[in-house]
PLY file of the C-alpha trace (Angstrom):
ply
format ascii 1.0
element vertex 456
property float x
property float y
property float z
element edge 455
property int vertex1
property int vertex2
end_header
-21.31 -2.33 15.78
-21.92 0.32 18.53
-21.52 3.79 18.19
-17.97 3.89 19.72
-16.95 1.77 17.25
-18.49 3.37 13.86
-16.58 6.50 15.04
-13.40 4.81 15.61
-13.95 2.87 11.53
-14.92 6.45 10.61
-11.13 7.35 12.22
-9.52 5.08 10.87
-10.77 5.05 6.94
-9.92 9.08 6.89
-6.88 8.65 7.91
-5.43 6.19 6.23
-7.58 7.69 3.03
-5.74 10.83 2.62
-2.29 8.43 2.55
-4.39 6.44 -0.31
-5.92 9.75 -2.37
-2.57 11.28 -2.62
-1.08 8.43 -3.92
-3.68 7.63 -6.52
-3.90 11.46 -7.28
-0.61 12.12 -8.21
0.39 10.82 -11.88
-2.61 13.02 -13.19
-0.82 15.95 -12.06
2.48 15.26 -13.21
2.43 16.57 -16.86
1.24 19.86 -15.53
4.20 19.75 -12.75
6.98 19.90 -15.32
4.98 22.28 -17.44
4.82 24.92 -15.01
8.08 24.05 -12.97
10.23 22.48 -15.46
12.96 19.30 -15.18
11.48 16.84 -17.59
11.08 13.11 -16.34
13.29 13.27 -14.00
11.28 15.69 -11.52
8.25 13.55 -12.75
9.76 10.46 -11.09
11.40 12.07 -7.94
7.78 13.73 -7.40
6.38 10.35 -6.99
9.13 8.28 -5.23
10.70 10.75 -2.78
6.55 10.12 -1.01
7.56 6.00 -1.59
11.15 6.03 0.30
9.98 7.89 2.73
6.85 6.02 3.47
8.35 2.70 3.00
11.69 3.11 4.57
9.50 4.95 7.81
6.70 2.42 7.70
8.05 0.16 10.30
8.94 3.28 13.08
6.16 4.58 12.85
4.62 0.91 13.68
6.65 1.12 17.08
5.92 4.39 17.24
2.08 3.91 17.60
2.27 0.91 19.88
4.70 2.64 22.09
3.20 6.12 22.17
-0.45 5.72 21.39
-2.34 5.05 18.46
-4.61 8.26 18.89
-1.28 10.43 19.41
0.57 9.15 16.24
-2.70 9.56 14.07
-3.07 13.14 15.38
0.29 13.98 14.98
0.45 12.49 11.07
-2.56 14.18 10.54
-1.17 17.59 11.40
1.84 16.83 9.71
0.15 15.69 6.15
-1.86 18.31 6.11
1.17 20.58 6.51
3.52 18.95 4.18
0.56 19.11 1.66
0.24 22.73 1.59
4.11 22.82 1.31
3.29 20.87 -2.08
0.57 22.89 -3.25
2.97 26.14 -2.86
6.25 25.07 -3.66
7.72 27.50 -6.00
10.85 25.28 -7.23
10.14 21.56 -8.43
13.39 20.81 -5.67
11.29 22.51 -3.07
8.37 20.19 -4.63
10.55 17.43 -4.37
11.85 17.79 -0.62
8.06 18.95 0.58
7.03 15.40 -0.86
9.61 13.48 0.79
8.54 15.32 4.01
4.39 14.24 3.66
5.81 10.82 2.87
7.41 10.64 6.88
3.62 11.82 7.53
2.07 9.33 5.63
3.70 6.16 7.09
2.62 7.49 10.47
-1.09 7.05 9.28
-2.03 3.77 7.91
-0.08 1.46 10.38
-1.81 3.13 13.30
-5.69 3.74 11.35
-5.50 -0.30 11.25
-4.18 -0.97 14.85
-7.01 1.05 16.68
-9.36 -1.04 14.58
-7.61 -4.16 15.78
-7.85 -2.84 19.55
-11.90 -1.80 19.14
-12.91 -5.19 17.22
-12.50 -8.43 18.41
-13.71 -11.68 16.33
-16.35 -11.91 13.50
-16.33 -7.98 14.13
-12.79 -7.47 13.41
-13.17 -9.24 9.97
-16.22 -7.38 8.91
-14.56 -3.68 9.98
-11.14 -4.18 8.16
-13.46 -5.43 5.29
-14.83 -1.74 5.53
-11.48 -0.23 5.73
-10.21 -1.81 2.56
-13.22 -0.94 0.90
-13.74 2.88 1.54
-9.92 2.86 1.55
-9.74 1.99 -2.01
-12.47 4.73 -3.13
-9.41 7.02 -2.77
-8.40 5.00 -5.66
-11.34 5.65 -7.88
-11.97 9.44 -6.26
-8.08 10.12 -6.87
-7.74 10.53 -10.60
-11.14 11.74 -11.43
-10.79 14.49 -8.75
-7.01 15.22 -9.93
-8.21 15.71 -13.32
-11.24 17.69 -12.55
-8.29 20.34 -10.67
-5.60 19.66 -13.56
-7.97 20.97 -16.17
-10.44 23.67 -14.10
-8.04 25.04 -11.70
-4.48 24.04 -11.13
-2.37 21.10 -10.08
-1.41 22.51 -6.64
-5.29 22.29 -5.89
-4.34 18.11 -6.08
-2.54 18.62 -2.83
-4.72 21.16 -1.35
-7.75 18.98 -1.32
-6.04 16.73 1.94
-6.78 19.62 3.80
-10.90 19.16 3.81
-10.61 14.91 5.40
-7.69 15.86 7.30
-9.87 18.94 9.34
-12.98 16.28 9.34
-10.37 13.91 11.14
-9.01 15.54 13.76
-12.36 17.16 14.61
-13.90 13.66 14.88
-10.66 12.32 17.01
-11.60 14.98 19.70
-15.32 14.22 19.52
-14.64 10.69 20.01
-12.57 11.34 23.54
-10.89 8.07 24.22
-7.13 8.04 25.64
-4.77 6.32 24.54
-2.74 3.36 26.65
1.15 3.60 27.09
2.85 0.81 28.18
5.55 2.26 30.89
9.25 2.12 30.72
9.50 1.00 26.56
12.29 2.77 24.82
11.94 3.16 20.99
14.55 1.18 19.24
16.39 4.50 17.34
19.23 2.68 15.93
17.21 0.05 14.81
15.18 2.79 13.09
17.79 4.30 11.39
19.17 1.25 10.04
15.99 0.18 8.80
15.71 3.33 7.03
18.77 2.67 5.43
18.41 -0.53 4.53
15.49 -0.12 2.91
15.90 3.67 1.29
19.50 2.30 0.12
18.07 -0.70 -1.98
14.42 1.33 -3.29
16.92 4.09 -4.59
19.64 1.46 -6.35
16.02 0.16 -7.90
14.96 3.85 -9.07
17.94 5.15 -10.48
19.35 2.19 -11.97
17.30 2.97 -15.29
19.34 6.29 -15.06
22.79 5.61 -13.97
22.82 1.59 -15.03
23.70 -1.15 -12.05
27.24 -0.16 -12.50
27.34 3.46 -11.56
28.71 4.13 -7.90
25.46 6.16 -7.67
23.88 2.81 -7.46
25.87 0.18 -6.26
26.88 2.46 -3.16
23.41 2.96 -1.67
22.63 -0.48 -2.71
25.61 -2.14 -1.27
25.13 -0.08 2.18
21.31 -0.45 1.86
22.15 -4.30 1.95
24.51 -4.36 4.68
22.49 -1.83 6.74
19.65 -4.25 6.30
21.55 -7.06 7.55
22.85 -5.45 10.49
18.96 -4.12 11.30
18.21 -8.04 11.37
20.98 -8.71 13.72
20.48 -6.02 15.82
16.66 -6.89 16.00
17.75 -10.27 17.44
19.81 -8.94 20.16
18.74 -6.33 21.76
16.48 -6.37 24.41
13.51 -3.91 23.21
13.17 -4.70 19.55
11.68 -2.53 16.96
10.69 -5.30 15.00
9.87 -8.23 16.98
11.09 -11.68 15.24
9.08 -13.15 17.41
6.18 -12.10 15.05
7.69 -14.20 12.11
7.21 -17.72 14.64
3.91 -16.80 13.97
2.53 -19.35 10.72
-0.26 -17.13 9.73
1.85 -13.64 10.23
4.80 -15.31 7.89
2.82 -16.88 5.44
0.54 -14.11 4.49
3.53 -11.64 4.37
4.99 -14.06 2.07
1.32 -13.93 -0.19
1.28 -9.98 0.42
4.54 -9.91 -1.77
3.89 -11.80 -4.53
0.11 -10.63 -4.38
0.68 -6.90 -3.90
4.10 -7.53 -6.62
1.12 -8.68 -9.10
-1.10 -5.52 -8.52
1.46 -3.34 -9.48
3.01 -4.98 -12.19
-1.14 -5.84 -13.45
-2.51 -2.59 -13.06
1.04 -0.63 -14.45
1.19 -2.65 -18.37
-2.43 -2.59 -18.49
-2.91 1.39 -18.07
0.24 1.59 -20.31
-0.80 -0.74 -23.18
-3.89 1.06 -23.32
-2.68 4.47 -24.04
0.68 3.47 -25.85
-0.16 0.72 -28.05
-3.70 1.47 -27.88
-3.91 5.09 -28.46
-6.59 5.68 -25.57
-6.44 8.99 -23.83
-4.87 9.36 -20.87
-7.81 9.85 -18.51
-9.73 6.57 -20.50
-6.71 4.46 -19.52
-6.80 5.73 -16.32
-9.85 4.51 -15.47
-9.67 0.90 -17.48
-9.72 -0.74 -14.00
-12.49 1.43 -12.02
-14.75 -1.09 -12.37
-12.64 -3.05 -10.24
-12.60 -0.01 -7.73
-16.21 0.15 -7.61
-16.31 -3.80 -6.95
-13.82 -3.72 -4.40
-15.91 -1.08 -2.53
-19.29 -3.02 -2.84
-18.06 -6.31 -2.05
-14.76 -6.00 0.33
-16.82 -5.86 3.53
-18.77 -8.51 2.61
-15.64 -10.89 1.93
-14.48 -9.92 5.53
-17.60 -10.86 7.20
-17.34 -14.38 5.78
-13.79 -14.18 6.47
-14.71 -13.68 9.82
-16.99 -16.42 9.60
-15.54 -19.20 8.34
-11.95 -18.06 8.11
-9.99 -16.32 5.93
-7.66 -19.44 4.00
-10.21 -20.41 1.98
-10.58 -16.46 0.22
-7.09 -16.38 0.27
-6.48 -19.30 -1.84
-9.02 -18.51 -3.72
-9.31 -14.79 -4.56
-5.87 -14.37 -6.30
-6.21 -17.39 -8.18
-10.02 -15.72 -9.76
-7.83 -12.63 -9.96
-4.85 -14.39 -12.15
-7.75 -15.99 -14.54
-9.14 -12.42 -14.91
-5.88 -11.11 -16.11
-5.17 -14.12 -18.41
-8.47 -13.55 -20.05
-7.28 -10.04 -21.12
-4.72 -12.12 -23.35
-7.15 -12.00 -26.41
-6.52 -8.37 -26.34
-5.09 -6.79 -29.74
-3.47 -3.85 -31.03
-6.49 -2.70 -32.05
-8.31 -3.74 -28.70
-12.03 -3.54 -28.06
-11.74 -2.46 -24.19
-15.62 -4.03 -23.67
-14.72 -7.43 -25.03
-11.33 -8.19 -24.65
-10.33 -6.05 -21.15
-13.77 -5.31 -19.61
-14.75 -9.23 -18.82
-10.61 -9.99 -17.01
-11.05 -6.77 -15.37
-14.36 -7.69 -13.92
-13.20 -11.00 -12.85
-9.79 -9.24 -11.72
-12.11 -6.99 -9.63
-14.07 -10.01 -8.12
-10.89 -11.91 -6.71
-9.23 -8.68 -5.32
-12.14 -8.23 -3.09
-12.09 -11.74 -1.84
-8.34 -11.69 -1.34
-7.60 -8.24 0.68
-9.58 -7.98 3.53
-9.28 -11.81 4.46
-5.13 -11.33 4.02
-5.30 -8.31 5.92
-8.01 -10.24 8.63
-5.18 -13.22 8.92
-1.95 -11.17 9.48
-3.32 -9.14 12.38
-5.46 -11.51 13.51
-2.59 -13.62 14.58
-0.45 -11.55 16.90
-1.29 -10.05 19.93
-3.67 -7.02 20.39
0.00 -5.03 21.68
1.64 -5.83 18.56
-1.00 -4.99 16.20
0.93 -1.41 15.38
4.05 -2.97 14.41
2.62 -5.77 12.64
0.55 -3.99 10.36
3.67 -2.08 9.77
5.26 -4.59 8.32
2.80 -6.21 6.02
2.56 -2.59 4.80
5.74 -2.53 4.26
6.27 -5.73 3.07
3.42 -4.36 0.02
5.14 -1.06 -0.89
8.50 -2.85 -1.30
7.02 -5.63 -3.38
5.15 -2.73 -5.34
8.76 -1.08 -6.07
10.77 -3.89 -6.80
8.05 -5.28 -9.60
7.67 -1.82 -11.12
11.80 -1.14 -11.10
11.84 -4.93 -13.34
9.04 -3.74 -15.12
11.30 -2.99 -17.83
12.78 -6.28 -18.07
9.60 -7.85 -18.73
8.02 -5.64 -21.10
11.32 -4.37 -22.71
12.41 -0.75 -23.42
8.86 0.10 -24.72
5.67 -1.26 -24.50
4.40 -3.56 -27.27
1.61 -6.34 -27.62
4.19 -8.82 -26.67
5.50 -6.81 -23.69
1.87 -6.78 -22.90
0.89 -10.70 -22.88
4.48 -11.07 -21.31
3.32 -8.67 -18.45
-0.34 -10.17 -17.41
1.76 -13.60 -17.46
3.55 -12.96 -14.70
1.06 -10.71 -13.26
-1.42 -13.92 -13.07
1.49 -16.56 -12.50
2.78 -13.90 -8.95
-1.29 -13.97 -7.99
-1.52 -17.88 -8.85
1.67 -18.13 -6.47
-0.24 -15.97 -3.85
-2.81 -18.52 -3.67
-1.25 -21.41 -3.45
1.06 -20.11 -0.56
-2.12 -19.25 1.33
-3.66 -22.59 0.58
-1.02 -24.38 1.60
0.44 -22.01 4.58
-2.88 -20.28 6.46
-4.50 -21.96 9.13
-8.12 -21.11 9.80
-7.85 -18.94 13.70
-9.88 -22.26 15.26
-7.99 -24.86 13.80
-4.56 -22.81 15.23
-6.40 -22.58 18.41
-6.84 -26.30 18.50
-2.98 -26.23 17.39
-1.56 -24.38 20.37
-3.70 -26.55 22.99
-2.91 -29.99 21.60
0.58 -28.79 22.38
0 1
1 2
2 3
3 4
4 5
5 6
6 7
7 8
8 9
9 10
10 11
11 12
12 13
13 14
14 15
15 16
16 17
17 18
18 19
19 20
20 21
21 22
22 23
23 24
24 25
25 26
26 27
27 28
28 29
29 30
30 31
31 32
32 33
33 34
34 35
35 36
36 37
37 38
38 39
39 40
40 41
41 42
42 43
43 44
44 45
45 46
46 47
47 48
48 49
49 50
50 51
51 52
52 53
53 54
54 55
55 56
56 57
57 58
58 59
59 60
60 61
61 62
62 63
63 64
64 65
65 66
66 67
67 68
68 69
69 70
70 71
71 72
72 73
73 74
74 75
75 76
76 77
77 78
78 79
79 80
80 81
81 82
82 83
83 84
84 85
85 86
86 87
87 88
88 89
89 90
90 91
91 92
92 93
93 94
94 95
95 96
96 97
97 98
98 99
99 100
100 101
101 102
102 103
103 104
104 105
105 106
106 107
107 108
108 109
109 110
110 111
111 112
112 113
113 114
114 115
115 116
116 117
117 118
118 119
119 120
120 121
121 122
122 123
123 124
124 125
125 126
126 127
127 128
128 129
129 130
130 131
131 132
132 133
133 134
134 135
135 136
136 137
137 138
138 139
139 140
140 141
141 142
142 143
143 144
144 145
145 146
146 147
147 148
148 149
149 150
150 151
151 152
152 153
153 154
154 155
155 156
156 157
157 158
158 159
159 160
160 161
161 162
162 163
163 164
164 165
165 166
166 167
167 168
168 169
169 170
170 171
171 172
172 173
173 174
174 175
175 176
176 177
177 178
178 179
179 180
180 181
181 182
182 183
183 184
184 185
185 186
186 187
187 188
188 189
189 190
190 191
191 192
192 193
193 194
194 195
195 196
196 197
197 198
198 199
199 200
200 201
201 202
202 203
203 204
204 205
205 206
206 207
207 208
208 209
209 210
210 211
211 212
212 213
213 214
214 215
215 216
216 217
217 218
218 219
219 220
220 221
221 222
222 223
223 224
224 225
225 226
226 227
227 228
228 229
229 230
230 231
231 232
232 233
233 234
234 235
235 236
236 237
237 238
238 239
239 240
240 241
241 242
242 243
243 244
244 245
245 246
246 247
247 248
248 249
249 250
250 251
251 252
252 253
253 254
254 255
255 256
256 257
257 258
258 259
259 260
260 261
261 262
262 263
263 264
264 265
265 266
266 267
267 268
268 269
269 270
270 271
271 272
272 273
273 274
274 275
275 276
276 277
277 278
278 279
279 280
280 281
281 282
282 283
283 284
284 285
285 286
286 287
287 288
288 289
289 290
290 291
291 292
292 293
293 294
294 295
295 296
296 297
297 298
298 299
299 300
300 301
301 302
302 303
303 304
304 305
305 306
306 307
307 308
308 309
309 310
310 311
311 312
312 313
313 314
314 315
315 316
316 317
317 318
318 319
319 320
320 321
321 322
322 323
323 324
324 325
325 326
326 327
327 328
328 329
329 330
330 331
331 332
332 333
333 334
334 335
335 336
336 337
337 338
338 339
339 340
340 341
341 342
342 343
343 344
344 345
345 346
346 347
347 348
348 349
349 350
350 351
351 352
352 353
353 354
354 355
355 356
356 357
357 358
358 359
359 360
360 361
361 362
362 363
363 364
364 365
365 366
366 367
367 368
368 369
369 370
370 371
371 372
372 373
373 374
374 375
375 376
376 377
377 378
378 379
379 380
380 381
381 382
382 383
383 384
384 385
385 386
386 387
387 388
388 389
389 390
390 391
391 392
392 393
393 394
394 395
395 396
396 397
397 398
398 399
399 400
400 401
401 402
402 403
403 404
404 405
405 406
406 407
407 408
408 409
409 410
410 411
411 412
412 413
413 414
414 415
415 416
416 417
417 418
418 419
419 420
420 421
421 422
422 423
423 424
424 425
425 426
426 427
427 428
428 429
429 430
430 431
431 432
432 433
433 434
434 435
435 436
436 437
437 438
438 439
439 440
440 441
441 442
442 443
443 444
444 445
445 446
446 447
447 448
448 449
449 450
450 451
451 452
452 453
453 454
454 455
């Protein structure tokens, strides 16, 4: 890796980490939110899911967006604009104001990740290209083990607005290192952006996440629900139409022709449904039925953090080596047997012996599994297409992360218990077992598709 190219990694993990950090940051701060601005759990959930719809219903324009426009340009301008909409947050004097300023750094956010992982894909090429998303996912995911112990260090010392004010320091660091690294971006001439399909697939998705949300408020048969469900459906539809027939697409179909771009979006849901689902009963069992404080359960699965960091890079070298199918099959089936082992678990649990050993194992097939999914998706469309298709696969995971949290409840029942609990890591490690065997079955290895294509 040349020195053009650890600047661009450098890029491109800062960017997307500040999307990461505030998402990992926020459910330490939300106790002192209401305290100081009132509205009770309502404001608590709007805090955190006006950033979601946003982000997910946005993800996919701002995938066009980049490949249209410029990855450089839409990083720059997402920058600018999270580290706006996150002073909004730390100063906003009404919890609505809190509310709207978060649904504003969510637009800012999806323009961030998307296009961090496209300039990788347009500075790597090969072997290379494994190894550096293998370094994204891992420094990516410290935001997940910096997020909570830095929110708590500001929740108890100094305030909760300091949560959002901390974006500011990576987002300066960012944009200083964009201009130091001087490369221009390429615009391909004459390509309108697809605004209608935008809106409808804002629509269609911000109709259905918000039925999902408030249905625990209003119950499925509100209007309140079944309106922006019912139009969130139909919207959705018509976006998938209208992506077939007009002539400058926002999202390609094309892309889903592509085996290895179809079958690991169809892994990324049931794999990235299972981390949610996991990592929500397990922090919840621990401080409900288990009586552990609230920062203790919080960190129950940094160990798997830590191992994600240490060994994600490594995974995506031998990804890049001898393809990724093998990790994919593989990883989220380790993963599944981690969470099963946490099945011994009591009332009374003993978090070294009967959590500590599944998350450990948990930790060991998540690192074998991301960077090799992420490695096969983008690796199997063309380098003009990378934007958009990393678009959708994060897409793809923030709308399987919604849906298996809204039917959390379902599973678990009203409130958490020791059976909700060994109902929950059963499906967690029966949606990662799935994973695996879709990507055993499904993923071709890049030299074996290579042969594919020419034999035809």
């Amino acid at each position: 890796m040349h020195s053009h190219q650890r600047l661009v990694l450098t890029i491109s993990v800062l960017a997307s980490f500040v999307a990461f950090l505030d998402g990992s940051v926020i459910n330490v701060a939300l106790p002192a939110i209401v305290d100081e601005l009132g509205g009770g759990l309502s404001v608590q959930q709007w805090v955190v899911d006006a950033y979601l719809i946003t982000l997910g219903s946005l993800i996919l324009l701002a995938g066009s967006l980049s490949d249209v426009l410029g990855r450089i340009l839409i990083i720059r301008i997402g920058l600018i604009g999270f580290g706006v909409t996150s002073l909004f947050c730390a100063l906003a004097p009404t919890a609505e104001l809190l509310i709207v300023s978060r649904g504003l750094q969510g637009i800012a956010g999806a323009l961030l990740v998307p296009s961090s992982l496209a300039l990788i894909m347009t500075s790597f090429r090969g072997a290379a290209q494994s190894m550096a998303i293998g370094q994204w996912t891992a420094w990516t995911s410290s935001a997940f083990l910096a997020g909570p112990l830095l929110g708590g260090l500001f929740v108890d010392y100094l305030s909760w607005r300091w949560v959002f004010a901390i974006n500011v320091v990576p987002i300066a660091v960012t944009l200083w290192l964009l201009f130091t690294l001087g490369q221009k971006d390429s615009r391909v001439a004459g390509v309108k952006i697809d605004f209608l399909g935008a809106a409808l697939c804002v629509v269609g998705l911000g109709g259905p996440v918000f039925a999902l949300i408030e249905q625990s408020n209003f119950g499925w048969g509100s209007p309140v629900v079944l309106g922006p469900l019912v139009v969130g459906i139909v919207s959705f539809c018509a976006f998938l139409w209208h992506q077939k027939v007009t002539r400058e697409p926002l999202m390609p179909l094309g892309l889903f022709t592509v085996r290895n771009f179809w079958v690991g979006n169809v892994a990324t849901t049931l794999i990235y449904g299972a981390l949610s689902i996991g990592g929500f009963v397990v922090v919840l069992f621990l401080q409900e039925v288990a009586h552990f404080p609230a920062t203790l359960a919080a960190l129950a699965l940094l160990p798997m953090t830590i191992l994600n960091i240490l060994l994600a890079s490594r995974f995506g070298t031998l990804s890049g080596k001898y393809g990724p199918r093998l990790f994919m099959a593989l990883g989220p089936i380790v993963a599944a047997v981690g969470y099963l082992l946490m099945l011994t678990a009591q009332e009374d649990v003993n978090y070294w012996t009967q959590v500590f050993p599944g998350v450990i194992l948990f930790g060991v097939g998540l690192s074998a599994t991301v960077a090799p999914l992420t490695s096969a998706i983008l690796g199997s469309i063309s380098e003009a297409q990378s934007g958009i298709g990393s678009a959708v696969n994060n897409a793809v995971s923030r709308v399987a992360g919604l849906i298996a949290i809204a039917l959390a409840g379902v599973i678990i029942g009203e409130r958490m218990s020791l059976g909700g609990f060994e109902r929950g890591l059963i499906v967690t490690a029966a949606l990662l077992i799935a994973g695996g065997v879709v990507s055993a079955v499904g993923i071709v290895n890049p030299k074996k598709a290579a042969v594919a294509e020419t034999d035809r």
